[in-house]
GUROVO-559810 format. One line per field, with one value per residue (C-alpha): residue in one letter; x, y, z; chain; residue number from 0. Coordinates in steps of 0.05 Angstrom, whole numbers. Last residue first. Example, Ala and Ser with C-alpha at 12.3 -4.5 7.8 and 13.67 -1.06 7.14 Angstrom:
% GUROVO-559810
residu	(S, A)
u	(273, 246)
v	(-21, -90)
w	(143, 156)
chaine	(A, A)
num	(1, 0)
% end
This chain:
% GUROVO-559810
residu	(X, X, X, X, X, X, X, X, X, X, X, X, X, X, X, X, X, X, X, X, X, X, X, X, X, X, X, X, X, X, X, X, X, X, X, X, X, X, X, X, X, X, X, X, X, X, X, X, X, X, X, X, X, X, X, X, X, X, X, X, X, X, X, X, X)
u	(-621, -559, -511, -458, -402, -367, -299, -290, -357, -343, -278, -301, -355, -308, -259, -316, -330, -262, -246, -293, -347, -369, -429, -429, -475, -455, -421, -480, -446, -378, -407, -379, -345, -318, -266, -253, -205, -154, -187, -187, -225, -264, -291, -337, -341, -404, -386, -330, -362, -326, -305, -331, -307, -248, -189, -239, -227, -193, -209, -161, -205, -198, -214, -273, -262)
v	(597, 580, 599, 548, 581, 616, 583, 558, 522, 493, 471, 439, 399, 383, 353, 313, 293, 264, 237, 175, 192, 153, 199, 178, 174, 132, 181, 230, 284, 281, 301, 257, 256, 183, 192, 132, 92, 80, 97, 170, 190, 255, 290, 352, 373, 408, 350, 374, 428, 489, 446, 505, 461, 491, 454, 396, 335, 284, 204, 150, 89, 20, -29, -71, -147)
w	(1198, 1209, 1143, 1131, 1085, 1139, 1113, 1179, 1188, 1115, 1129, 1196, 1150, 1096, 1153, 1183, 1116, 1099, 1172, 1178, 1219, 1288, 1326, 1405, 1451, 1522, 1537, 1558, 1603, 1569, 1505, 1436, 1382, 1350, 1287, 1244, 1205, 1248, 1310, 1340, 1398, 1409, 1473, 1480, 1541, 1591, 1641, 1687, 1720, 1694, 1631, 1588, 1521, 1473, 1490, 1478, 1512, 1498, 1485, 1483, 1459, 1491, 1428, 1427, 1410)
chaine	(A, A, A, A, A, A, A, A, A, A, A, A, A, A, A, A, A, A, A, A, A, A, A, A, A, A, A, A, A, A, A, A, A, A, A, A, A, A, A, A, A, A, A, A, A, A, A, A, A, A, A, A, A, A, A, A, A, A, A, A, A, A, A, A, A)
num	(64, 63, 62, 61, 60, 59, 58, 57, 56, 55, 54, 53, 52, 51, 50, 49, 48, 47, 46, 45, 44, 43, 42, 41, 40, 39, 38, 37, 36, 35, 34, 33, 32, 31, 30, 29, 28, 27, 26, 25, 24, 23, 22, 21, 20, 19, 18, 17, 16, 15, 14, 13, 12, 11, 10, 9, 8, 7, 6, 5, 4, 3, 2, 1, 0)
% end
């Protein structure tokens, strides 16, 4: 059985015309992102390296090429 998941949307998203989002859902052991305009995709990561990854974006470690 599939859970109902509470997703919300990014405080940070354009929103403008309601499907340039980005969405996320907690479970109890996972995190699910996704964009409003395809939600059928989603990317499931526990929250350790999702929180390592934000970190690093913060800390201005990543570098884009």
């Amino acid at each position: 059985m599939t859970m109902a998941r509470h997703w919300q949307k990014s405080t940070f998203s354009d929103g403008s015309d309601g499907d340039t989002c980005v969405e996320i859902a907690a479970t109890p052991t996972t995190l699910h992102l996704r964009e409003s305009d395809t939600p059928g995709t989603e990317l499931t990561i526990n929250a350790t390296p999702l929180a390592h990854l934000i970190h690093t974006l913060k800390s201005n470690l990543f570098h884009a090429t």
